[in-house]
N, CA, C and O atoms as a GROMACS GRO file, in nm:
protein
  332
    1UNK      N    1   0.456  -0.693   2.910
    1UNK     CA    2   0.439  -0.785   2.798
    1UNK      C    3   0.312  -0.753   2.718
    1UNK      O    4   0.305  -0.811   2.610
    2UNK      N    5   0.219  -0.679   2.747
    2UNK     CA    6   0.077  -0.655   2.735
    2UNK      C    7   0.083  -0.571   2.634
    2UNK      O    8   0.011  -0.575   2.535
    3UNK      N    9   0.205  -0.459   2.664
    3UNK     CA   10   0.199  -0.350   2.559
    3UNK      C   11   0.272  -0.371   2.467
    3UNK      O   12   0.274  -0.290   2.374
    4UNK      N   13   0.381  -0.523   2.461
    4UNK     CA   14   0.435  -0.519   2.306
    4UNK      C   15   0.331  -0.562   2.241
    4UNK      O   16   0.321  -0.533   2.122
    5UNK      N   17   0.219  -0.649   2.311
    5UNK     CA   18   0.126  -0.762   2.228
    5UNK      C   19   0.036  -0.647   2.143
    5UNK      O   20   0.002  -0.654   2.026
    6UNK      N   21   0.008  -0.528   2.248
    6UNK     CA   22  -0.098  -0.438   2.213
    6UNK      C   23  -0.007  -0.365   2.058
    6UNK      O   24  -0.051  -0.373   1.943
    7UNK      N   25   0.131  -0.295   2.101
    7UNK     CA   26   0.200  -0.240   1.957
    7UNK      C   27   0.173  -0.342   1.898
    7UNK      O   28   0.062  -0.361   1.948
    8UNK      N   29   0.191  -0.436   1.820
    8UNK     CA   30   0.177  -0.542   1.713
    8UNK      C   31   0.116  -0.548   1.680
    8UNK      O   32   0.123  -0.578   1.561
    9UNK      N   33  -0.060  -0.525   1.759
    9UNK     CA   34  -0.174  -0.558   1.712
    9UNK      C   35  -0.175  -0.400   1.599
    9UNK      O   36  -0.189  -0.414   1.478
   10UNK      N   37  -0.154  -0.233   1.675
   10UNK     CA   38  -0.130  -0.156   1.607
   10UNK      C   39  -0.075  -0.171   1.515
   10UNK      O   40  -0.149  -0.139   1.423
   11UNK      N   41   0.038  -0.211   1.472
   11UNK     CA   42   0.118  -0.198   1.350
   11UNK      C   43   0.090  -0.312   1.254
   11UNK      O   44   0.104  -0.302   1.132
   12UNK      N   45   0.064  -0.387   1.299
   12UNK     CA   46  -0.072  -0.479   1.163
   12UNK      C   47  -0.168  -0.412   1.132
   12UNK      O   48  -0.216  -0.443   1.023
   13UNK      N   49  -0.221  -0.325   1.188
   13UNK     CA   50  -0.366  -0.241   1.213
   13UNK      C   51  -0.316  -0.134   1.047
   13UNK      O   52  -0.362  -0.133   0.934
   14UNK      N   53  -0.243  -0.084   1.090
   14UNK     CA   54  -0.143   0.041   1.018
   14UNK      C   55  -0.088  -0.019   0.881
   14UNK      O   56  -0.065   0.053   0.784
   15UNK      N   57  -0.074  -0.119   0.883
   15UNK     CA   58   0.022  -0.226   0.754
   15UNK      C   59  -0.180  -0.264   0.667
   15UNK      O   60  -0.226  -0.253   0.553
   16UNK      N   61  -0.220  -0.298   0.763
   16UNK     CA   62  -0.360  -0.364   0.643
   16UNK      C   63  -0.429  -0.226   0.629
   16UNK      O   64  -0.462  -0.198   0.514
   17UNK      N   65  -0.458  -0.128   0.733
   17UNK     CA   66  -0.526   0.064   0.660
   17UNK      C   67  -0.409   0.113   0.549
   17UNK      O   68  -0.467   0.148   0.446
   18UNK      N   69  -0.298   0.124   0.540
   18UNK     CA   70  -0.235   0.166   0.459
   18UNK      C   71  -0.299   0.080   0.270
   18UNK      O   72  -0.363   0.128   0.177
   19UNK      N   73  -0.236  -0.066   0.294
   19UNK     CA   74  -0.256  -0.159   0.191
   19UNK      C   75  -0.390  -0.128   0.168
   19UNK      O   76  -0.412  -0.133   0.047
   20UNK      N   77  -0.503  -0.094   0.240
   20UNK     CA   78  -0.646  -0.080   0.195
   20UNK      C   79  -0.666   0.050   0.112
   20UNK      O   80  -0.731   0.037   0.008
   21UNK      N   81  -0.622   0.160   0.141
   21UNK     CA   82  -0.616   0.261   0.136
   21UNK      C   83  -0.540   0.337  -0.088
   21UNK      O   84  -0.569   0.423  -0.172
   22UNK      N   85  -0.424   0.207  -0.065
   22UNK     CA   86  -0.335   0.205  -0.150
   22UNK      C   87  -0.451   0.112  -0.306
   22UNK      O   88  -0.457   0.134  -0.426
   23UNK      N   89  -0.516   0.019  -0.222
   23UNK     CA   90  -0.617  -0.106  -0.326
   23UNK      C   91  -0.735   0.039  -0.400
   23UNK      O   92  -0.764   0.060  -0.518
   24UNK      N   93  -0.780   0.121  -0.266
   24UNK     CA   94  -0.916   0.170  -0.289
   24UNK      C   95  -0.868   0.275  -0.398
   24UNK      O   96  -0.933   0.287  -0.502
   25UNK      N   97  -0.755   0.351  -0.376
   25UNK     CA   98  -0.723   0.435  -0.480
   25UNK      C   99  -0.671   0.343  -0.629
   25UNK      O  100  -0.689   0.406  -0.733
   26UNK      N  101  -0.646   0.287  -0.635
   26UNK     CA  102  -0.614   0.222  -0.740
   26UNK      C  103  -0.756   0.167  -0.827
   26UNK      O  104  -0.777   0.166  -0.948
   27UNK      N  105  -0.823   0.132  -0.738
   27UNK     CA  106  -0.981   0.060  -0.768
   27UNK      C  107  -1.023   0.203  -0.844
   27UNK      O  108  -1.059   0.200  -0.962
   28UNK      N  109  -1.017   0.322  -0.771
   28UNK     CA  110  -1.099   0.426  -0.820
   28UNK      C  111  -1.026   0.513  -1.005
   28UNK      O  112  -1.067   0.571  -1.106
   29UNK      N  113  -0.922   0.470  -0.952
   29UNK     CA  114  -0.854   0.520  -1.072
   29UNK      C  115  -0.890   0.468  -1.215
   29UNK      O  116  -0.915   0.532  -1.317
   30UNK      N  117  -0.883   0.311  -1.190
   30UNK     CA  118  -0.922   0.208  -1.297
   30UNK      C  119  -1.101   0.266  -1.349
   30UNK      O  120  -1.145   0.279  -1.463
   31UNK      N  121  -1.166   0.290  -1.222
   31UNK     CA  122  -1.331   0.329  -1.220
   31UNK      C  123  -1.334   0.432  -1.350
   31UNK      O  124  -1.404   0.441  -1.450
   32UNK      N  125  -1.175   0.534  -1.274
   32UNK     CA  126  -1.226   0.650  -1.366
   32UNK      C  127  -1.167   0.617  -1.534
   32UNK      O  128  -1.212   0.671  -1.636
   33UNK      N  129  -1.050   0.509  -1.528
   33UNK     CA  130  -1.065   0.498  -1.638
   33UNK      C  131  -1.125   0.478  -1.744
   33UNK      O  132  -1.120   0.532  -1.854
   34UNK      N  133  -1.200   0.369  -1.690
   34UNK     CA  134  -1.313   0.315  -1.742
   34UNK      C  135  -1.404   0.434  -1.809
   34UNK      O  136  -1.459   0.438  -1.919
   35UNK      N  137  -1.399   0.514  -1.718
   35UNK     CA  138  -1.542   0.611  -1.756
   35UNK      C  139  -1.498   0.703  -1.874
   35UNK      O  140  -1.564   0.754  -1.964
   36UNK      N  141  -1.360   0.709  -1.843
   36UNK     CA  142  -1.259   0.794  -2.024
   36UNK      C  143  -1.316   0.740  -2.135
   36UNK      O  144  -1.380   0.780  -2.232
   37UNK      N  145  -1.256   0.592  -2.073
   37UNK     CA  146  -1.283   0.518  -2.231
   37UNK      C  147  -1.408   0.503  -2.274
   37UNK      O  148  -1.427   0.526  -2.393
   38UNK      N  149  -1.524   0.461  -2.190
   38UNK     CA  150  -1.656   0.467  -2.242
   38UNK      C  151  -1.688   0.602  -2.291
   38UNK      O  152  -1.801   0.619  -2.336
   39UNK      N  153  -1.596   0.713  -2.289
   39UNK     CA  154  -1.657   0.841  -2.319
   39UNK      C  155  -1.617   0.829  -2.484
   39UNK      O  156  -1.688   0.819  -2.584
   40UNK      N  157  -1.466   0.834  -2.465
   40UNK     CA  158  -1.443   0.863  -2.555
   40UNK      C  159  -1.358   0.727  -2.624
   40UNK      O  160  -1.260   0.693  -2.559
   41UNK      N  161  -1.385   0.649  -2.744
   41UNK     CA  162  -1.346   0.493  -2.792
   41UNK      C  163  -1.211   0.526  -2.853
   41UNK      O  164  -1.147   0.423  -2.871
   42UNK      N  165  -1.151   0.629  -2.888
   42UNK     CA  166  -1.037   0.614  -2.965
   42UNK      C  167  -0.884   0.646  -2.820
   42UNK      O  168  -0.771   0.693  -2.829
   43UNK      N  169  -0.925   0.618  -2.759
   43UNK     CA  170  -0.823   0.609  -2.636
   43UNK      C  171  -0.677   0.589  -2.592
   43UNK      O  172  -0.664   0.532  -2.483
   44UNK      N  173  -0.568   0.624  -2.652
   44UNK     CA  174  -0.393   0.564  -2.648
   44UNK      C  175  -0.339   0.520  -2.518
   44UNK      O  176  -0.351   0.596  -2.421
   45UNK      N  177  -0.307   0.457  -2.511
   45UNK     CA  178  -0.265   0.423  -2.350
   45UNK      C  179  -0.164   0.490  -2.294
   45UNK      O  180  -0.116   0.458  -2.185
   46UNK      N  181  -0.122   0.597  -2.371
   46UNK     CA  182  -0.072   0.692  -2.309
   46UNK      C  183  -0.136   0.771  -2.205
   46UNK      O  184  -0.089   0.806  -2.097
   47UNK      N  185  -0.279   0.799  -2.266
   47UNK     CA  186  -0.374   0.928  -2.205
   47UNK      C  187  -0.416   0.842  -2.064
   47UNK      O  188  -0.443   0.923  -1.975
   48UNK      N  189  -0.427   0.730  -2.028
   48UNK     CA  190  -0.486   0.655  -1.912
   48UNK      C  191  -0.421   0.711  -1.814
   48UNK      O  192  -0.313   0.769  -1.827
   49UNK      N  193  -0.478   0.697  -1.718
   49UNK     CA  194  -0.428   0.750  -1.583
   49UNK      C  195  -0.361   0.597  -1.515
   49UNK      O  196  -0.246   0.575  -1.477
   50UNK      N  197  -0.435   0.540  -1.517
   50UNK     CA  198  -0.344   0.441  -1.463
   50UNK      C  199  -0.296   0.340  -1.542
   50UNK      O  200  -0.377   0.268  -1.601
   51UNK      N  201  -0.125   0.315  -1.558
   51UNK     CA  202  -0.109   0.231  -1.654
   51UNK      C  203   0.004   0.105  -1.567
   51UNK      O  204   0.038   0.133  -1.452
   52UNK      N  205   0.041   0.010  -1.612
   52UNK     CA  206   0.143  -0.110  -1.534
   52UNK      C  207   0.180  -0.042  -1.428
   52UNK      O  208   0.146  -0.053  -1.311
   53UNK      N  209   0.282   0.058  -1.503
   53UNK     CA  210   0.414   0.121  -1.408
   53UNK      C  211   0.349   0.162  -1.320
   53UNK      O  212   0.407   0.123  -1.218
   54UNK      N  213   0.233   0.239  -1.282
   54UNK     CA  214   0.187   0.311  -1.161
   54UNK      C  215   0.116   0.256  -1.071
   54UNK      O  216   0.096   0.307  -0.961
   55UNK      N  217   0.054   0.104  -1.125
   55UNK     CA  218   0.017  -0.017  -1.023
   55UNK      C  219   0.188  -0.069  -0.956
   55UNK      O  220   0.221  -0.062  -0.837
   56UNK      N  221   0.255  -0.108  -1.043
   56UNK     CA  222   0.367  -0.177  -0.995
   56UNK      C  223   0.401  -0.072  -0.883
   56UNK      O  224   0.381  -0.111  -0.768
   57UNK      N  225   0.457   0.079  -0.904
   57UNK     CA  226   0.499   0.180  -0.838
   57UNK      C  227   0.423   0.212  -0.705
   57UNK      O  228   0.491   0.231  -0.604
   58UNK      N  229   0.296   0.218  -0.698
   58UNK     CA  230   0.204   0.238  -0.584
   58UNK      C  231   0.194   0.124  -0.489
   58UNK      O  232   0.182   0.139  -0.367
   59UNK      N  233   0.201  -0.032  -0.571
   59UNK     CA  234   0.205  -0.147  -0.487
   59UNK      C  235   0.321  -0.167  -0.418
   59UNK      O  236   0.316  -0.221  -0.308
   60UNK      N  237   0.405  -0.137  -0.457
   60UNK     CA  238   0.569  -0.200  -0.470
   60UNK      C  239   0.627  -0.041  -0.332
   60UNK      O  240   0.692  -0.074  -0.234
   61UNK      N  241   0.599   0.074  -0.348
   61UNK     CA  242   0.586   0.169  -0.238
   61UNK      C  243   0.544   0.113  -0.146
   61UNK      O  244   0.626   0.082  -0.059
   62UNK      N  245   0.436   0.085  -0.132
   62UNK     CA  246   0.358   0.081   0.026
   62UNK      C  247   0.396  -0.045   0.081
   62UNK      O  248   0.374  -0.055   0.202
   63UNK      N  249   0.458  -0.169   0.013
   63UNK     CA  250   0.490  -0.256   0.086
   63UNK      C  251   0.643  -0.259   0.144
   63UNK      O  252   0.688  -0.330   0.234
   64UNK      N  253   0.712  -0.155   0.061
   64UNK     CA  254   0.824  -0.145   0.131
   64UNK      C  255   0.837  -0.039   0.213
   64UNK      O  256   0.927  -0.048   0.297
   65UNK      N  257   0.764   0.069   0.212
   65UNK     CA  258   0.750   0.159   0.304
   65UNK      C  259   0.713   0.094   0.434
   65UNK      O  260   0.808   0.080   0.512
   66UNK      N  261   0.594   0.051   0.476
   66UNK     CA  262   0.515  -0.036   0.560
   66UNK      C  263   0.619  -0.150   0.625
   66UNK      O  264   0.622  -0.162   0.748
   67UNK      N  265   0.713  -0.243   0.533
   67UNK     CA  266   0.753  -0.332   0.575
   67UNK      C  267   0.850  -0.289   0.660
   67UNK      O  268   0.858  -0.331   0.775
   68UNK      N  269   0.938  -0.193   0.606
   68UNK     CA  270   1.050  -0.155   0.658
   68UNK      C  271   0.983  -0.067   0.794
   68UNK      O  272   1.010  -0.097   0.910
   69UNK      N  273   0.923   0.007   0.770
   69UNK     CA  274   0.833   0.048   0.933
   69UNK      C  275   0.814  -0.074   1.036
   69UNK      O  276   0.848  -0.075   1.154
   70UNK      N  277   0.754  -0.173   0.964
   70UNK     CA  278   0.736  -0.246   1.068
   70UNK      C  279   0.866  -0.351   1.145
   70UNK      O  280   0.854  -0.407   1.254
   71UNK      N  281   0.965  -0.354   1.070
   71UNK     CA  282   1.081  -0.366   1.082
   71UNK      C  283   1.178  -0.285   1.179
   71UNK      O  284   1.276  -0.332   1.236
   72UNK      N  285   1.138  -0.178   1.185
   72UNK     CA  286   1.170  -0.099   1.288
   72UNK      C  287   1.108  -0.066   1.399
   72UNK      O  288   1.156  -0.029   1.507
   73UNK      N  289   0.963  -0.087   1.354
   73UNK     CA  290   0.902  -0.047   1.504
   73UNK      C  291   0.900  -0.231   1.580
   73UNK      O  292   0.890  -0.219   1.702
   74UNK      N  293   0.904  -0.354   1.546
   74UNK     CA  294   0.945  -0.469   1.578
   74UNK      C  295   1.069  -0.461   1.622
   74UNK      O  296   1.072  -0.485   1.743
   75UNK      N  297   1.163  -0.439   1.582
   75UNK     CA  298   1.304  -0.443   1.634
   75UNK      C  299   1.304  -0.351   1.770
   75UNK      O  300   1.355  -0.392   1.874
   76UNK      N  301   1.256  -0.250   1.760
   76UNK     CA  302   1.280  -0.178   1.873
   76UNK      C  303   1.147  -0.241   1.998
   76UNK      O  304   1.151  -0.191   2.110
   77UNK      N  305   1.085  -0.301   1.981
   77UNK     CA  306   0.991  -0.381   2.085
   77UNK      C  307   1.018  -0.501   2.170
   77UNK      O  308   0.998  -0.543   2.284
   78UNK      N  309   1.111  -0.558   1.975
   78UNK     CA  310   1.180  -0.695   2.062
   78UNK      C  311   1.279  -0.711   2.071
   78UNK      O  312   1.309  -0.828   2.044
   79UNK      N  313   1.387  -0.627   2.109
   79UNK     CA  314   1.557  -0.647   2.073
   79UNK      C  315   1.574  -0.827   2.118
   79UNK      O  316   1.530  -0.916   2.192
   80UNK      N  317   1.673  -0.794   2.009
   80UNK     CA  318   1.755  -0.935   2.016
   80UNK      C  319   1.852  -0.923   2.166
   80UNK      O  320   1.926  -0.825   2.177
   81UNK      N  321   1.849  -1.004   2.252
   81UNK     CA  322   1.908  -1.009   2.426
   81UNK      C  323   2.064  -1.069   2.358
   81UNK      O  324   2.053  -1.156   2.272
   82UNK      N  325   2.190  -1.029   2.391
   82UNK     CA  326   2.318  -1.029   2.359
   82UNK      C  327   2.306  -1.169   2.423
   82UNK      O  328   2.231  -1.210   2.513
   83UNK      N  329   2.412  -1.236   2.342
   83UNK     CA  330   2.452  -1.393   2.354
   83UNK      C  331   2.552  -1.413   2.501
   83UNK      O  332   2.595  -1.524   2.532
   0.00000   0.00000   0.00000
């Protein structure tokens, strides 16, 4: 019983380093945007590196990647016992 408690604690571990990982690159991207635009003021939001779609796309990845992992590595820890 010790070692499903211990997997769980892992795979929360793995679900919040991933999500951190996914925030910090996004944080840095925006950083560098920032530093475009202060360079240069006439800026199209084309040229940005990070725009909606690639927050939505990067957020919207890792939580279904992650979820569905943990979905599987849960199922196989705790099978459902036949009725």
């Amino acid at each position: 019983m010790w070692f499903r408690g211990c997997m769980v604690a892992v795979v929360c571990g793995i679900f919040v380093w991933l999500n951190m990982g996914v925030m910090s690159f996004i944080r840095d991207a925006f950083a560098q945007d920032n530093a475009m635009m202060k360079a240069s003021r006439l800026m199209s939001s084309t040229d940005r590196l990070i725009t909606s779609h690639v927050v939505m796309a990067l957020i919207g990845a890792t939580v279904v990647q992650t979820g569905v992992g943990f979905i599987a590595i849960m199922s196989y820890l705790f099978p459902r016992r036949p009725r």
